[in-house]
C-alpha positions in Angstrom: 106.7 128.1 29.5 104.0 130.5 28.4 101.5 128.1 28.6 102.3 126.6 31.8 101.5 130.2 33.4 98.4 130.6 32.1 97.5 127.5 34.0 95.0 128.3 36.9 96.5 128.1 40.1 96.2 125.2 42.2 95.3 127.1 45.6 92.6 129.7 44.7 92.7 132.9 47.0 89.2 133.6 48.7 88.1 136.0 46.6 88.5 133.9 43.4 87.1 131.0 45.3 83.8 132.7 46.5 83.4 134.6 43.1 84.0 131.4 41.0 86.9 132.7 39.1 90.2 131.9 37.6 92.7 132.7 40.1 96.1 132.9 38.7 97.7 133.4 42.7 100.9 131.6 43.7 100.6 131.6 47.6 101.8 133.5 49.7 102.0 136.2 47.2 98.4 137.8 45.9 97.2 137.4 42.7 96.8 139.7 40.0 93.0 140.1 40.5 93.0 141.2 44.1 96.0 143.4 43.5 94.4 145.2 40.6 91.3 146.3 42.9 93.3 146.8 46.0 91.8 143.5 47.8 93.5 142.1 50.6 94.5 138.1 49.1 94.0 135.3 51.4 94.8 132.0 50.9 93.1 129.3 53.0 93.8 125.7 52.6 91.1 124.0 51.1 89.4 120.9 52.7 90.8 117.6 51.0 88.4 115.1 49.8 89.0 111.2 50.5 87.0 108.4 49.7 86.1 105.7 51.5 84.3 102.0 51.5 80.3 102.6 51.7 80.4 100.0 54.4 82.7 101.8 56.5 80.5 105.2 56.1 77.7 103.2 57.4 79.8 102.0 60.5 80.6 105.8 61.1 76.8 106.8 60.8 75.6 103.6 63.0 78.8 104.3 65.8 77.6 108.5 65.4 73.6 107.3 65.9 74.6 104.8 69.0 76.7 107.8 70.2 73.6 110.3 70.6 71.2 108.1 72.1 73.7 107.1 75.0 73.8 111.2 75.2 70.1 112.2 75.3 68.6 113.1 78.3 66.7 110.1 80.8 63.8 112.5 81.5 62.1 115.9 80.8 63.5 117.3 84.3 67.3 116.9 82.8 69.0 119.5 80.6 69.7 118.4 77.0 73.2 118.7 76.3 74.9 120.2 73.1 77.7 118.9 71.7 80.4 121.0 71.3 80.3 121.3 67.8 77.2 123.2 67.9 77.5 126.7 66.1 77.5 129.7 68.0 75.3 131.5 65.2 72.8 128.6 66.0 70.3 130.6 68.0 66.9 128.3 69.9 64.3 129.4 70.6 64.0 130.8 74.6 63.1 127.9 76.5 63.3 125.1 74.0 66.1 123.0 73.7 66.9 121.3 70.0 65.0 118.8 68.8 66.6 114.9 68.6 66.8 114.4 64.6 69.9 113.5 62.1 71.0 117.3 61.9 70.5 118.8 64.5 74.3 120.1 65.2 74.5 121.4 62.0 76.7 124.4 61.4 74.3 127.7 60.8 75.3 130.5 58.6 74.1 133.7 58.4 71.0 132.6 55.5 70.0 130.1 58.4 67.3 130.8 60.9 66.5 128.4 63.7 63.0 128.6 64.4 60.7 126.9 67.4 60.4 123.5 66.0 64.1 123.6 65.6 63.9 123.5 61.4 66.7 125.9 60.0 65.0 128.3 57.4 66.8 130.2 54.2 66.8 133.9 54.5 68.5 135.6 51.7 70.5 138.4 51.2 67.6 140.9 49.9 66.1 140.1 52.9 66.6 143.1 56.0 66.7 140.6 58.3 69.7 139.0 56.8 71.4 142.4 56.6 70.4 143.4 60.3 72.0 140.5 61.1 75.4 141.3 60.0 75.3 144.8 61.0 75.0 142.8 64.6 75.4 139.7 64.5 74.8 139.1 68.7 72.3 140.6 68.8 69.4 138.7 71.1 66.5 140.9 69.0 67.3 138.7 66.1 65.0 135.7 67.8 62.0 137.4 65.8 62.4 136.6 62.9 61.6 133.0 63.7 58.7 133.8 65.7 54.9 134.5 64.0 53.3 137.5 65.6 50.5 135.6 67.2 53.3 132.8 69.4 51.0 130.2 70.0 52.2 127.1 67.7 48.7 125.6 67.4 46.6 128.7 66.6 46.1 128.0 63.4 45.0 124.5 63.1 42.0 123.9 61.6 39.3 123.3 64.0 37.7 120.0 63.3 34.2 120.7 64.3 32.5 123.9 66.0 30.4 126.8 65.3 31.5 129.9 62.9 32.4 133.4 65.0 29.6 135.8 65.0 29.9 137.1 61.7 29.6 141.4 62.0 26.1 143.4 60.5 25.7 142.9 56.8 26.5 146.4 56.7 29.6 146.4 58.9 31.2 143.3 57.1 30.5 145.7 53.6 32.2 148.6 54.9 35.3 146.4 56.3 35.6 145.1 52.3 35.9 148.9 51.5 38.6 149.2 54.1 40.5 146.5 53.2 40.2 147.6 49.5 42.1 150.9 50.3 44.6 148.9 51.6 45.7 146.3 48.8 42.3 146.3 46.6 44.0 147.4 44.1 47.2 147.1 44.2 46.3 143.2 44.2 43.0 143.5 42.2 41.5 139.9 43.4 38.1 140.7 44.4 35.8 143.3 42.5 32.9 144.9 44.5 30.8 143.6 42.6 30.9 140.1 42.6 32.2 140.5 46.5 28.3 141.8 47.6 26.8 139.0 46.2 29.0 136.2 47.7 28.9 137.9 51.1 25.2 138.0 50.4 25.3 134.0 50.1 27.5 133.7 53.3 24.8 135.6 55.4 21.4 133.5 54.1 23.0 130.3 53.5 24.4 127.5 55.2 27.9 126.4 54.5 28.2 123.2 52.3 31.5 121.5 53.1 31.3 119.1 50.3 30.8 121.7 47.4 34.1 123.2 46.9 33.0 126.8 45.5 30.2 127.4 48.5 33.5 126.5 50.8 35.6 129.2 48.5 33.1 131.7 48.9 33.0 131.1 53.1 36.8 131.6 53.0 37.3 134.5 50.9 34.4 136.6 53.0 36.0 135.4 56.4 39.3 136.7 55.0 37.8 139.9 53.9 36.4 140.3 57.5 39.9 139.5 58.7 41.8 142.1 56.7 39.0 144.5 57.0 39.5 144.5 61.0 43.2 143.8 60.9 43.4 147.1 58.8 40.7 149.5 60.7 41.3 148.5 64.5 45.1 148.5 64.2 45.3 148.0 67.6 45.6 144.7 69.6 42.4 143.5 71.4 42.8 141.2 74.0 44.2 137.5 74.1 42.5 136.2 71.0 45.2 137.5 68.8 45.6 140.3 66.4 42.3 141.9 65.3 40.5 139.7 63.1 42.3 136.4 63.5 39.4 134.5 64.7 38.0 135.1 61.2 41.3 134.6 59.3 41.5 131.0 61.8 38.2 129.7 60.4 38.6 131.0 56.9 41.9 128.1 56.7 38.5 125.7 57.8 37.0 126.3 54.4 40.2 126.1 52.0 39.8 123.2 49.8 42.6 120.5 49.9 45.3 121.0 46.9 44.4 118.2 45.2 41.3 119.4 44.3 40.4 120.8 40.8 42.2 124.7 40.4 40.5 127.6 39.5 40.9 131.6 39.2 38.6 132.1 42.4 40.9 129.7 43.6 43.8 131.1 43.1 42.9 134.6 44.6 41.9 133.3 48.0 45.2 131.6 47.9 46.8 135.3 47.6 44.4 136.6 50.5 45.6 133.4 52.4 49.2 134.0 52.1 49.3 137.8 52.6 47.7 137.3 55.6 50.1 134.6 56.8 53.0 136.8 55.8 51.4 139.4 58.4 51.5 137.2 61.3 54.9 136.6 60.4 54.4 133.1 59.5 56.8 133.7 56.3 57.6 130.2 55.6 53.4 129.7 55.4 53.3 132.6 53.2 55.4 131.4 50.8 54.3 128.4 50.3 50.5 129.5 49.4 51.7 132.3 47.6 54.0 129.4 45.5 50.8 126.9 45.3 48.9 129.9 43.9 51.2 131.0 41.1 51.7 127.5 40.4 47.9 127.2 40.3 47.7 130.1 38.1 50.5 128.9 36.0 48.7 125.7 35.5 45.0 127.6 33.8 47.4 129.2 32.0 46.9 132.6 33.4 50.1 133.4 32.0 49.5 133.7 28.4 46.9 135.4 26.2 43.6 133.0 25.5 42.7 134.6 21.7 39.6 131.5 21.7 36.6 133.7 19.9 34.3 132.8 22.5 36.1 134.4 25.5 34.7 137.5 26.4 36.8 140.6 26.6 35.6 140.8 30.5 37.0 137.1 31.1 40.2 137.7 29.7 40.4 140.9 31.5 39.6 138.8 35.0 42.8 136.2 34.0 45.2 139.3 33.4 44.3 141.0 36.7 44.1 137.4 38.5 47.9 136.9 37.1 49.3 139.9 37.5 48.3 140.2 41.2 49.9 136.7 42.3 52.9 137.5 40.4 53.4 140.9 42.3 52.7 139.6 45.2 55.5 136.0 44.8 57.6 139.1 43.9 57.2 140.9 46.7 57.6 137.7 49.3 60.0 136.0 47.4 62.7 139.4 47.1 61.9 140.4 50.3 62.9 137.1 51.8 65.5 136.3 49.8 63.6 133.3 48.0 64.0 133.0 44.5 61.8 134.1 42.2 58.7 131.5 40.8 58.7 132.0 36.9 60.6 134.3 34.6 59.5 137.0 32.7 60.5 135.7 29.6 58.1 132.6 30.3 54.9 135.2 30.7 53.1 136.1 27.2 49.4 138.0 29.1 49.1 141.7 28.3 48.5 144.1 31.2 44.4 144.5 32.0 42.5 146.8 29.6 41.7 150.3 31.6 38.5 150.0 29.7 37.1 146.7 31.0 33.5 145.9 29.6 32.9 144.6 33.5 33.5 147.8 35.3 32.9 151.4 34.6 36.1 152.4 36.3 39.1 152.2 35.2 41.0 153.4 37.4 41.7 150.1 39.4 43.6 149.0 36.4 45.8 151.6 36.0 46.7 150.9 39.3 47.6 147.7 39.4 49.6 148.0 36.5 51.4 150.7 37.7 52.4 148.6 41.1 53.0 145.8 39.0 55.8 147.4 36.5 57.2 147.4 39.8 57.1 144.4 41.5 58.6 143.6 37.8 61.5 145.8 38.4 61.8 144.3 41.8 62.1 140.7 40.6 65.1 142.4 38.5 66.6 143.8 41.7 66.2 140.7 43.8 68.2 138.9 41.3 70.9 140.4 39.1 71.8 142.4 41.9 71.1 139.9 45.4 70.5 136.5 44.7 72.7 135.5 41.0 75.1 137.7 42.5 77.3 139.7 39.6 80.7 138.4 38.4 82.7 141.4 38.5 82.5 145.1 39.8 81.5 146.2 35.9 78.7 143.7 36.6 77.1 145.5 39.1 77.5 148.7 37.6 75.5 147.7 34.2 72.9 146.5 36.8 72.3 149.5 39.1 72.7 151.5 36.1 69.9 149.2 33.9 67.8 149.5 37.0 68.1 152.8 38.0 67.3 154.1 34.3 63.9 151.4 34.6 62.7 153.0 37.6 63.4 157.0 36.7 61.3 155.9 33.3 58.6 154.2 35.5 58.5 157.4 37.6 58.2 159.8 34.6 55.4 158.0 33.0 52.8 157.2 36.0 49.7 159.5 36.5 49.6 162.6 38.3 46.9 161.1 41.0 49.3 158.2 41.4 52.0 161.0 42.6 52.9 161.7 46.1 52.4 165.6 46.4 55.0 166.6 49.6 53.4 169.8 49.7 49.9 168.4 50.6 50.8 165.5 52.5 49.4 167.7 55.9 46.0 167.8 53.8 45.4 165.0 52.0 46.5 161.1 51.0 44.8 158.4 50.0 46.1 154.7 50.5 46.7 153.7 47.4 49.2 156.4 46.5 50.6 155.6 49.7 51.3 152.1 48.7 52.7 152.3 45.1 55.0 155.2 46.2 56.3 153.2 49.4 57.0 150.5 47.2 58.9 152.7 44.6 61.1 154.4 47.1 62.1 150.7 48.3 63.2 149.6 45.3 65.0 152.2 45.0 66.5 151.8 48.4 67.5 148.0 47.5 68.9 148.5 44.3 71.7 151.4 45.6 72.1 149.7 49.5 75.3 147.5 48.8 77.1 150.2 47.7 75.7 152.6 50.5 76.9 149.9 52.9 80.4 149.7 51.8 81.0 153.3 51.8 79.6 153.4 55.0 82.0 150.2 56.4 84.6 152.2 54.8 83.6 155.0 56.7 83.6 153.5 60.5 86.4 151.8 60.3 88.1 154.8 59.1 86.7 156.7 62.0 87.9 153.9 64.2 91.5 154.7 62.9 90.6 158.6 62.9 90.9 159.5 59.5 87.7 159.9 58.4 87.0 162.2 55.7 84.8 165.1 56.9 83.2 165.0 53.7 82.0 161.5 52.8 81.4 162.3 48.9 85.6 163.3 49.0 87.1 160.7 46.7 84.0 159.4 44.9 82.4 160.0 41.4 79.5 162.0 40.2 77.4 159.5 39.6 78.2 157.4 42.4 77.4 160.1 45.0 74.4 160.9 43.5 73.5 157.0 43.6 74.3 157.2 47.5 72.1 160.8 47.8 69.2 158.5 46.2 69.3 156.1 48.2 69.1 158.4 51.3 66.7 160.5 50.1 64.3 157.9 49.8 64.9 156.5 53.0 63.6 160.7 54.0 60.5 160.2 51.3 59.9 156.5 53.0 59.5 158.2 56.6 57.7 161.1 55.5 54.9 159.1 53.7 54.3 156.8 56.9 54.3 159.8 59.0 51.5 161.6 57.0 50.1 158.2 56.9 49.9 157.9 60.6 48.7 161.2 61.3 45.7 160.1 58.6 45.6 157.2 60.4 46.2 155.3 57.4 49.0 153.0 58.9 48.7 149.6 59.2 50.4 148.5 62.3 50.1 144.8 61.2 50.8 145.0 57.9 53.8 143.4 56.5 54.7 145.7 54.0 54.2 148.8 56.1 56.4 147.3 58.8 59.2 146.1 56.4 59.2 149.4 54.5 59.8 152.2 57.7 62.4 149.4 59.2 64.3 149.4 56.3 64.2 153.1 55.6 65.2 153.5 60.1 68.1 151.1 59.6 69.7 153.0 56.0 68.6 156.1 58.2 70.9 154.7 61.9 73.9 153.7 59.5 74.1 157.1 57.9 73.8 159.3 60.7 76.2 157.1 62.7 78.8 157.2 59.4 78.3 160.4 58.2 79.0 163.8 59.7 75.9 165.1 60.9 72.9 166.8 58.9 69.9 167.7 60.9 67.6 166.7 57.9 68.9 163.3 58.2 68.8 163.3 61.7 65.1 164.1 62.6 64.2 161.7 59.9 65.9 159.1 61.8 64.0 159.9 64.9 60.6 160.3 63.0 61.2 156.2 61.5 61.8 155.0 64.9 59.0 156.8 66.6 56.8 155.6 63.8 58.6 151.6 64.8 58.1 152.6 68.4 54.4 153.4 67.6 53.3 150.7 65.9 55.4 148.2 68.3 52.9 150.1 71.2 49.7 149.2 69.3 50.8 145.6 69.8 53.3 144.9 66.7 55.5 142.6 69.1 58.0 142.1 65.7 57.9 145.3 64.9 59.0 146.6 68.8 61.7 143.8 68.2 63.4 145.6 65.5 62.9 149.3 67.1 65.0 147.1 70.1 67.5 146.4 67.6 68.1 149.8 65.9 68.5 151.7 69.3 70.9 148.8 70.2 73.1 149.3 66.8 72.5 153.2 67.5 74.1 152.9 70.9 76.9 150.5 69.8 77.9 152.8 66.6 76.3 156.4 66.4 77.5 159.5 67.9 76.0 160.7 71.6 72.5 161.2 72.0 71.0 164.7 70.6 68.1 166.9 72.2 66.0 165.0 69.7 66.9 161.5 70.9 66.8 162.6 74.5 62.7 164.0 74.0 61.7 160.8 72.3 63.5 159.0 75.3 61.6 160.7 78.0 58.2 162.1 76.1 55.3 160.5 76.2 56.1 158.0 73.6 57.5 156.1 76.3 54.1 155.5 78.1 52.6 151.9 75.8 49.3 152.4 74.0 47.5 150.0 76.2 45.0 147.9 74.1 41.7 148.2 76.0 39.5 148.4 73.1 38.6 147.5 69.2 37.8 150.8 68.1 40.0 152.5 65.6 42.3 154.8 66.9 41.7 158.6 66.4 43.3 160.8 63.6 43.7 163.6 65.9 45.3 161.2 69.1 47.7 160.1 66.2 48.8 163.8 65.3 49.1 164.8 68.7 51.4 162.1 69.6 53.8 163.7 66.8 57.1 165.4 69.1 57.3 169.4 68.8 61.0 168.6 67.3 59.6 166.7 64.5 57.6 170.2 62.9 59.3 173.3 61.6 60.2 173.9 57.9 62.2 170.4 57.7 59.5 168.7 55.6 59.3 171.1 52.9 60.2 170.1 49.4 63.6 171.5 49.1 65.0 168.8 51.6 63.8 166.4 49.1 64.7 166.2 45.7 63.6 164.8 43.3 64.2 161.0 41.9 62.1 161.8 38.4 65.0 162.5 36.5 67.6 159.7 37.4 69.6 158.6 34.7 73.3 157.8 35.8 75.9 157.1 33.5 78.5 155.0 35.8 82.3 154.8 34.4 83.8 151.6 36.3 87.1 153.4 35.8 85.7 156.1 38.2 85.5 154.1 41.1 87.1 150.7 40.3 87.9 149.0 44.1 84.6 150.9 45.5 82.4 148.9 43.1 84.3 145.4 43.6 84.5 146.6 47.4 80.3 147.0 46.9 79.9 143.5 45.4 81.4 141.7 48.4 78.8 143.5 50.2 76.1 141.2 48.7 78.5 137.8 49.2 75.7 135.7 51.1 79.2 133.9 52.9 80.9 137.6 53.7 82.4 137.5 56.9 80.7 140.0 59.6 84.4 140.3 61.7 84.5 144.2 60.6 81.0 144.8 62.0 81.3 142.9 65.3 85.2 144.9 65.8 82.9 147.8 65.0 80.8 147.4 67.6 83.6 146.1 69.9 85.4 149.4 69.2 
């Protein structure tokens, strides 16, 4: 008899089912599992499986085909009807009805994106946007995540014939290269000054050669410079020809060289520049791709292992380090951030990080840079996968990988440089880019890896408050270490939005950048949820406010995604957060209100920025002691502590979890 209990249960519960464990439940009554953790235990009947004749599938298919075209519309002028069966999660685009192919009533869920063309897309559960869309789920703001920045479908094809846009003053075009430098020079070290001067040098006394594929390399990495450089300096949008430099970035695509052709490093970082700059328009799909052909490019000189042949020059080797290291942060970066998998392992990657002494450059500090940023992209990669995408077994799971994580990033923190630290004191005075960028990036991994559990505590939390007992302490009930997990996590949703707003007032925001934008939205939406969850704090609060002023800004300047999401955090504000405070109510009716109207390219001023910044956002709120510090994590969870939070916190992250408590949420 012993044995035949042990048997697993013919009818798996939910839970078991979506976890892919044995479920020892004998319906209706729960099973063991669910009971041990508190877990409500559904049973659903489970869809049989018949077989049938291959001849009679292909009647069904033939009778289903015969079926749509005596359905499809005579002419343009009549409405395209949708079969009942379409899903109401399937969202087209506005204006365009679905497109007549073999799947086009397929089911969405919420990792499936519809976009123009009618092609569903995979967004993952790393991604924001997949989380936005759970936290409202009817929202009509989520359309833009399927729409690039620049909506005109046939913007980017490559203009068969046609003269080259007037190319800016040698000197101008030298000092956009500096500005895009600042900007991801060196966090993606792909072009050194150096050998930059002298290519753009070629591109201004010498006729493009289509039929030699480095002279067309050279043409497309200087029109991309030109592109970043004026995407990055203007930040403001300039008329109907797109954001600012996409005429360059247009013809640049003109010179790529077909894939076929013969791989090589120079390749491989325009292939970097190309994709970035795609994943800026928005054109995320695009993005990934090139930034997949280029670490598969890279993959393929074997860029990822160490070359010890005697007559390769301690400079060369130097070059393939930083050339690898930069495409694999950056497929981290698009690949976790859209919930793609990641491109190669690390256990597949034998190069050493770049020498800070490199025989090719007298500065080193480039190097350390990179480096630096790159440890995390590393980490990243980690968090994008133990914790989001191969999605942890158990609630102890989780635990050993927030803990492994947390304890990888407090080491990173202890051991960068000094000039690679953000100072809060002087950020009034001085910051530079760079720091800007490897300490936004920090702060969002640290945001990722603790957000699952945030989120649960906060679900627990509303729907407590719907039922009106809500603690008025939200730490009451929960461990240490898991409180100061949650306190992380906030604070560096505070450290995110006071970076960008010193960055702004330095004007050192780029309001087309795709990082930039991704890292204040995620730090406003942590930001809406906690304030709307948890009793108030002022701190919290005028943080808030200061990440979607900064959203509101940059969607004013022309960022039509960016204003999409702003659209969507006031909407989950309204449905979920307390009434409006004196702070909400001046950023309603100040002058922020008033669009920046884009009349010219020139950059826009320092001082406008800083005077734009609300009276309520000043005052001793920004001053160290409301920030403490994240060098020093190093938690020691005990599963024991908080066993049904943790296995409540890993449903949070089930790619298939049912959004009913966030849409009765918002009904409430």
């Amino acid at each position: 008899m012993a044995r035949r209990q042990d048997r697993r249960s013919m009818v798996a519960c939910n839970r078991c089912r979506n976890r892919k464990t044995r479920c020892a439940g004998n319906p209706p009554l729960p099973c063991a599992a669910c009971v041990d953790v508190g877990h409500i235990c559904v049973y659903s009947e489970a869809e049989k499986r018949i077989s049938i004749p291959e001849s009679y599938l292909r009647q069904l298919q033939s009778q289903a085909r015969t079926r749509r075209e005596n359905h499809r519309p005579t002419s343009a002028s009549e409405p395209s009807s949708v079969p009942s069966t379409t899903s109401a999660n399937t969202q087209w685009s506005e204006g365009e009805a679905p497109l007549e192919r073999d799947d086009w009533w397929y089911n969405g869920t919420d990792n499936l994106f519809l976009n123009r063309s009618g092609e569903h897309h995979f967004v993952g559960a790393s991604s924001t946007t997949h989380l936005a869309k759970r936290l409202n789920p009817g929202s009509t703001n989520l359309a833009w995540d399927v729409r690039p920045l620049y909506d005109d479908p046939s913007s980017l094809r490559r203009p068969v014939a046609g003269a080259l846009p007037q190319l800016p003053p040698f000197d101008f075009a030298k000092r956009l290269f500096w500005v895009q430098y600042a900007y991801i020079g060196t966090i993606f070290s792909l072009i050194q000054p150096t050998g930059f001067e002298e290519r753009l040098g070629f591109v201004y006394h010498q006729p493009p050669d289509f039929s030699h594929r480095e002279s067309c390399l050279v043409y497309c990495q200087v029109l991309l410079v030109i592109a970043f450089g004026l995407m990055y300096s203007v930040n403001q949008w300039s008329g109907d020809d797109g954001p600012p430099g996409f005429k360059y970035f247009k013809h640049a695509l003109r010179f790529l060289p077909e894939m076929h052709e013969e791989g090589s490093i120079f390749f491989v970082e325009v292939l970097c520049y190309v994709a970035y700059y795609m994943q800026n328009l928005n054109r995320r799909d695009a993005a990934f791709l090139y930034i997949g052909l280029a670490l598969r490019m890279a993959i393929s000189l074997g860029l990822h292992q160490e070359v010890s042949h005697p007559e390769m020059s301690e400079a060369d080797r130097n070059r393939r380090r930083r050339a690898w290291w930069s495409v694999y942060s950056l497929d981290r970066l698009l690949s976790v951030k859209s919930g793609n998998p990641i491109t190669i392992q690390d256990e597949d990657i034998g190069t050493t990080w770049p020498a800070a002494l490199d025989p090719s450059t007298s500065d080193p500090w480039p190097s350390i840079v990179l480096t630096h940023y790159t440890q995390l992209s590393r980490i990243l990669g980690r968090i994008g996968e133990v914790i989001y995408r191969k999605k942890p077994r158990s609630g102890s799971n989780l635990v050993m990988s927030v803990q492994s994580i947390t304890n990888d990033l407090s080491a990173w923190l202890r051991h960068i440089p000094d000039r690679l630290r953000i100072d809060f004191t002087t950020l009034d005075t001085h910051v530079d880019r760079e720091t800007v960028s490897i300490n936004l990036h920090f702060y969002s991994c640290v945001n990722m890896t603790a957000r699952p559990l945030v989120f649960y505590v906060i679900q627990r939390r509303l729907e407590a408050g719907v039922l009106g007992g809500s603690a008025e302490d939200w730490k009451e009930g929960l461990a240490s270490n898991t409180v100061a997990l949650i306190d992380s996590c906030i604070t560096a949703a505070r450290a995110t939005t006071l970076i960008m707003d010193a960055a702004a007032k330095h004007n050192l925001i780029a309001t087309y950048g795709y990082l930039d934008g991704e890292y204040i939205f995620s730090a406003a939406l942590l930001l809406v949820m906690v304030n709307a969850a948890f009793p108030h704090n002022e701190t919290n609060a005028r943080a808030m406010d200061t990440a979607l002023r900064l959203l509101r800004n940059m969607a004013d300047r022309g960022n039509t995604y960016l204003g999409s999401r702003h659209s969507l955090l006031l909407e989950l504000r309204a449905a979920i957060g307390p009434k409006a405070t004196t702070a909400d109510a001046s950023l309603t009716n100040s002058a922020l209100d008033i669009p920046v109207t884009p009349s010219s390219e020139q950059p826009v001023s320092p001082d406008l920025r800083a005077s734009d910044t609300p009276q309520v956002l000043g005052g001793d709120w920004q001053r160290p002691l409301d920030l403490p510090s994240l060098q020093d994590i190093s938690f020691q969870f005990d599963l024991n502590d908080d066993p049904a939070l943790w296995e409540g916190a890993l449903d949070q992250i089930d790619i298939d979890m049912d959004t009913d408590w966030i849409e009765n949420t918002l009904k409430r």
